[in-house]
C-alpha positions in Angstrom: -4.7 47.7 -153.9 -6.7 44.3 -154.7 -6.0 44.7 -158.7 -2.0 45.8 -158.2 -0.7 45.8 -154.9 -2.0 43.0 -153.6 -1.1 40.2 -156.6 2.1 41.5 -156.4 3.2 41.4 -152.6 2.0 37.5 -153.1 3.9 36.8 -156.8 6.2 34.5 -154.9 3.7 33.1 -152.4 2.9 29.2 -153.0 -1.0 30.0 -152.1 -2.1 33.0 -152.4 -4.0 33.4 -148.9 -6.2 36.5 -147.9 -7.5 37.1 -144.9 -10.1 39.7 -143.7 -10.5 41.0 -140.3 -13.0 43.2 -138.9 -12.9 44.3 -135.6 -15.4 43.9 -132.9 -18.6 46.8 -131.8 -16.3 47.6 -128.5 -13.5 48.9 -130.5 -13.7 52.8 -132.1 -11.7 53.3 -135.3 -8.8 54.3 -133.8 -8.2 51.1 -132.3 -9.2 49.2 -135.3 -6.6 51.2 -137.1 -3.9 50.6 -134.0 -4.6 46.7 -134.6 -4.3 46.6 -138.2 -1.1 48.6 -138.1 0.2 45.6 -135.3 -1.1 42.6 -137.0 -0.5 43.8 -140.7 3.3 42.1 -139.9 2.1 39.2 -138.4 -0.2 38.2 -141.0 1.9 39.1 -143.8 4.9 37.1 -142.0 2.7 34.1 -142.4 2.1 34.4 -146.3 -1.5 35.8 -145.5 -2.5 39.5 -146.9 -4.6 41.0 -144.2 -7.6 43.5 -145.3 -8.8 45.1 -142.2 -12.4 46.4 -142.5 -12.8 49.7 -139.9 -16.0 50.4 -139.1 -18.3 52.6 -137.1 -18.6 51.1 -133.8 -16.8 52.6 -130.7 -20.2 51.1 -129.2 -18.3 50.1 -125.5 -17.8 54.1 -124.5 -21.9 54.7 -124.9 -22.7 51.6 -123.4 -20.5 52.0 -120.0 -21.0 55.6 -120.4 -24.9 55.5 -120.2 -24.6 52.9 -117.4 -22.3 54.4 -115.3 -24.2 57.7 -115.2 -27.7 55.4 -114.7 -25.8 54.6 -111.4 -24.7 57.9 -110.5 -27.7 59.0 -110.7 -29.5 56.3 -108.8 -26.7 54.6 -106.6 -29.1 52.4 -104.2 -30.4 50.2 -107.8 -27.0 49.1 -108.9 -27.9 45.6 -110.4 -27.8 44.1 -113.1 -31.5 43.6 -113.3 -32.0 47.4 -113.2 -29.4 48.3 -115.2 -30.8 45.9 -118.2 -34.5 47.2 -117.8 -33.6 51.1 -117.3 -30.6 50.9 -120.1 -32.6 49.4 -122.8 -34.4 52.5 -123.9 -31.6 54.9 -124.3 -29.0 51.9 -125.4 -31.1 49.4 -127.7 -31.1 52.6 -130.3 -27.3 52.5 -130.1 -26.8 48.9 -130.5 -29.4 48.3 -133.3 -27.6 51.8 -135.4 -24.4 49.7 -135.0 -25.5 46.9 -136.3 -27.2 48.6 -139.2 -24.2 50.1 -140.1 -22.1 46.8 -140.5 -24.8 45.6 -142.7 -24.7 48.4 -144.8 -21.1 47.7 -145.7 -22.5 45.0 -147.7 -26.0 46.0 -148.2 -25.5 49.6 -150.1 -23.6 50.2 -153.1 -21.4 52.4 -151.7 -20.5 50.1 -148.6 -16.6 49.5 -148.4 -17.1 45.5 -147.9 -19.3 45.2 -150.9 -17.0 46.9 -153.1 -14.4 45.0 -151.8 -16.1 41.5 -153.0 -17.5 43.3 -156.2 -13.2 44.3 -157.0 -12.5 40.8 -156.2 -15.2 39.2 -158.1 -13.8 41.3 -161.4 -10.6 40.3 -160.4 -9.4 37.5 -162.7 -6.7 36.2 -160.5 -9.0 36.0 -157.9 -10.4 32.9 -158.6 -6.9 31.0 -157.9 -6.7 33.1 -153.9 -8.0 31.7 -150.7 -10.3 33.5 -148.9 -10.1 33.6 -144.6 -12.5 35.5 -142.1 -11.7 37.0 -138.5 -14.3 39.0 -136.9 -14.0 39.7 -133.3 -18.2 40.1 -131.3 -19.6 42.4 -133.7 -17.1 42.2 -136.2 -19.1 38.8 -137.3 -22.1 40.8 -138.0 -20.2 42.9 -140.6 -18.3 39.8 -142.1 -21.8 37.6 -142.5 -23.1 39.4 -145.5 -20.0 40.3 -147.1 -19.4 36.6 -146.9 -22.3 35.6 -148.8 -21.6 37.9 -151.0 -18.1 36.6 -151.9 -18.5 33.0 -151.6 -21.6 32.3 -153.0 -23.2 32.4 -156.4 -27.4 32.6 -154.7 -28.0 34.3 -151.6 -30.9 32.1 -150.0 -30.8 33.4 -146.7 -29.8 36.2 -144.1 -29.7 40.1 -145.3 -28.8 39.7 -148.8 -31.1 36.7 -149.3 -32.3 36.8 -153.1 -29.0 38.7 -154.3 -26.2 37.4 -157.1 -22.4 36.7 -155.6 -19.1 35.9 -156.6 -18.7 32.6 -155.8 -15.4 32.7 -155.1 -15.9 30.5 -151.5 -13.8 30.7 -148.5 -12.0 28.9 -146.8 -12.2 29.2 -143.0 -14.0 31.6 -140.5 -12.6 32.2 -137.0 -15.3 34.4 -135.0 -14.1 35.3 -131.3 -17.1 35.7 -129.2 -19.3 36.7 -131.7 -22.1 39.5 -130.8 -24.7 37.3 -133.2 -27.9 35.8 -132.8 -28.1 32.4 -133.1 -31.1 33.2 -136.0 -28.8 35.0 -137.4 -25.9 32.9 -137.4 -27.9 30.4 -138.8 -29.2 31.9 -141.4 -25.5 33.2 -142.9 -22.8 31.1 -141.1 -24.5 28.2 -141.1 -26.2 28.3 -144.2 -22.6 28.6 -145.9 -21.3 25.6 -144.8 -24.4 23.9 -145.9 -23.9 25.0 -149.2 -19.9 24.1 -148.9 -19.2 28.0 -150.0 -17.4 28.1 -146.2 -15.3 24.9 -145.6 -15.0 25.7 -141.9 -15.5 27.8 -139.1 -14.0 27.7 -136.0 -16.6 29.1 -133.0 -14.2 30.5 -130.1 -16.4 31.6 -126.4 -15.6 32.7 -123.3 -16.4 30.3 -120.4 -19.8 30.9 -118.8 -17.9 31.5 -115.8 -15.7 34.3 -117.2 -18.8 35.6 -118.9 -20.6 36.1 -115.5 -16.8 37.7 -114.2 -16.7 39.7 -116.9 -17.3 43.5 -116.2 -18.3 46.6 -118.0 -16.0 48.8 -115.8 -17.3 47.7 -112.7 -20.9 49.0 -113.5 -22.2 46.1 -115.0 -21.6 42.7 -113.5 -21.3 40.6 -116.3 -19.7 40.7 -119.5 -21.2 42.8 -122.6 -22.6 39.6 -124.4 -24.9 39.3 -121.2 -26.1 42.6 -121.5 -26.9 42.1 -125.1 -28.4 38.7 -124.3 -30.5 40.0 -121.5 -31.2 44.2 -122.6 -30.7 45.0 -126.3 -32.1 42.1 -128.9 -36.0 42.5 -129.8 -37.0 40.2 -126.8 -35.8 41.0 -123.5 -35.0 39.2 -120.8 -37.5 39.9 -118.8 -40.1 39.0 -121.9 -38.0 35.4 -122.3 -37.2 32.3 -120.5 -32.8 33.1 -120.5 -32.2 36.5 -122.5 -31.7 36.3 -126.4 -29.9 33.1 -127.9 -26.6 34.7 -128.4 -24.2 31.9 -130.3 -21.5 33.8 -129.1 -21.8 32.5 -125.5 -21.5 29.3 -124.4 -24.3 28.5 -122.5 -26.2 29.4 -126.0 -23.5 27.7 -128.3 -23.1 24.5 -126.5 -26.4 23.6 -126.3 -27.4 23.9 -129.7 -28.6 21.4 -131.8 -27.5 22.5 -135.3 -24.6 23.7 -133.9 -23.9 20.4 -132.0 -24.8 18.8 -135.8 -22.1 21.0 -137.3 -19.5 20.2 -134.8 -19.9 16.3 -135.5 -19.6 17.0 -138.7 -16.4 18.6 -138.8 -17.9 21.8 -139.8 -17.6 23.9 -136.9 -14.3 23.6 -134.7 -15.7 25.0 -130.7 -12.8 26.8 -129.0 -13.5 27.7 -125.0 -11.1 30.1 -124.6 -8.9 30.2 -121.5 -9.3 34.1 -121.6 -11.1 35.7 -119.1 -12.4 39.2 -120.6 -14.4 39.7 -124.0 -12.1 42.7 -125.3 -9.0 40.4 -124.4 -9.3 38.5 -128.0 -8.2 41.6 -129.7 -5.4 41.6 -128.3 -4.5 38.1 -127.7 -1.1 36.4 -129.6 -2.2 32.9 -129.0 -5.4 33.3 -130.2 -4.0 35.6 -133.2 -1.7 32.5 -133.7 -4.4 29.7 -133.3 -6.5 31.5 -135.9 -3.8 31.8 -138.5 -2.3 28.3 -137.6 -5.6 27.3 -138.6 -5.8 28.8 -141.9 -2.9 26.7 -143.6 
């Protein structure tokens, strides 16, 4: 695909644009592979070659799943409180495997997003393409690493931090309510537009407001980033001041000092979506359109 198919659906194309999506921890294959097949048109319509990555996720299901039958078992504790203390043992295992296995398509040989850089980085033509990132919540976990990878020549930081890349840059990065630490997004995200391999990213939340509407099908009060904020990272809510610094929320994002520095700068654009549900963004034209208005 990248050495034949691809130079030659965009022969004709003034800029050769690509853009690579990976879809978020609440989506299972099969709805990663229903969104690719919708949005393959759109993108393509707009001069952009799409490369969906489809991962292991389908993290949603176990989540509500464990939660709901926490409940059913124990009807008089529904709150949130309980639910993040009695759901961390059986669900931080889950969460942390997921997020293992987004790194690992970078981190291992055999992962599908590191051979994807590796065929572009032996790709001559290559060199003359712009590069574009989507990743909807955990999606931007996956997308970090392969990122560094492609765009820069010394890893520094983050999970591949002493490795060899392409340094072939990117252009933009849209994430939609990123499932990411604010460490982490520091130490990848950030750390690329420092070093000018990412020109710009655009940072898209929920309001807080919709956040605390948000629901994990009526078990859980709040939306999923809260549970991850509050149950699933290494320190707890309970253990912490406000939960884990999760810069996909914006009670995190917008009261951030390095973010707030890479906003004035122009590196950052800060979206608060009108939308009021997390898994809305995957199926959102505007935002769709926003995103790939923004990478001409």
């Amino acid at each position: 695909m990248i050495n034949v198919t691809m130079p030659a659906v965009m022969r004709d194309w003034p800029r050769k644009r690509v853009a690579f999506y990976a879809h978020g921890g609440m989506n299972d294959s099969q709805s990663g592979m229903d969104h690719a097949a919708v949005w393959r048109k759109t993108f393509l319509d707009a001069q952009i070659y799409p490369i969906f990555f489809i991962w292991r996720s389908g993290f949603f299901d176990s989540l509500a799943n464990a939660l709901a039958e926490m409940i059913t078992r124990s009807a008089r504790e529904q709150m949130d409180d309980w639910l993040e203390q009695a759901g961390r043992p059986p669900v931080k295992p889950i969460w942390d495997e997921m997020k293992e296995n987004a790194l690992l398509a970078s981190a291992q040989p055999q992962g599908g997003a590191r051979q994807t850089a590796q065929l572009l980085g032996q790709n001559g033509q290559a060199a003359g393409w712009e590069f574009h990132l989507v990743g909807h919540s955990a999606g931007g976990i996956l997308l970090a690493p392969f990122a560094q990878l492609l765009a820069c020549k010394a890893i520094g930081d983050g999970p591949l931090a002493g490795e060899t890349g392409y340094g072939l840059g990117i252009k933009t990065a849209a994430l939609w309510v990123p499932g990411i630490t604010s460490d982490f997004f520091k130490r990848t995200y950030i750390s690329l537009l420092r070093q000018n391999a990412l020109q710009k990213l655009r940072l898209y939340t929920l309001s807080d407001e919709a956040e605390r509407k948000d629901t994990l099908r009526q078990v859980y009060s709040k939306s999923i980033l809260y549970y991850v904020s509050n149950a699933l990272e290494e320190v707890p809510r309970w253990d912490a001041d406000d939960g884990c610094s999760i810069v996909g929320m914006a009670k995190f994002a917008d009261h951030d000092p390095e973010i707030a520095q890479c906003v004035a700068e122009g590196h950052i654009h800060r979206v608060t979506s009108p939308l009021t549900e997390h898994l809305a963004f995957s199926r959102d034209p505007v935002t769709l359109a926003e995103t790939i208005d923004a990478m001409w």
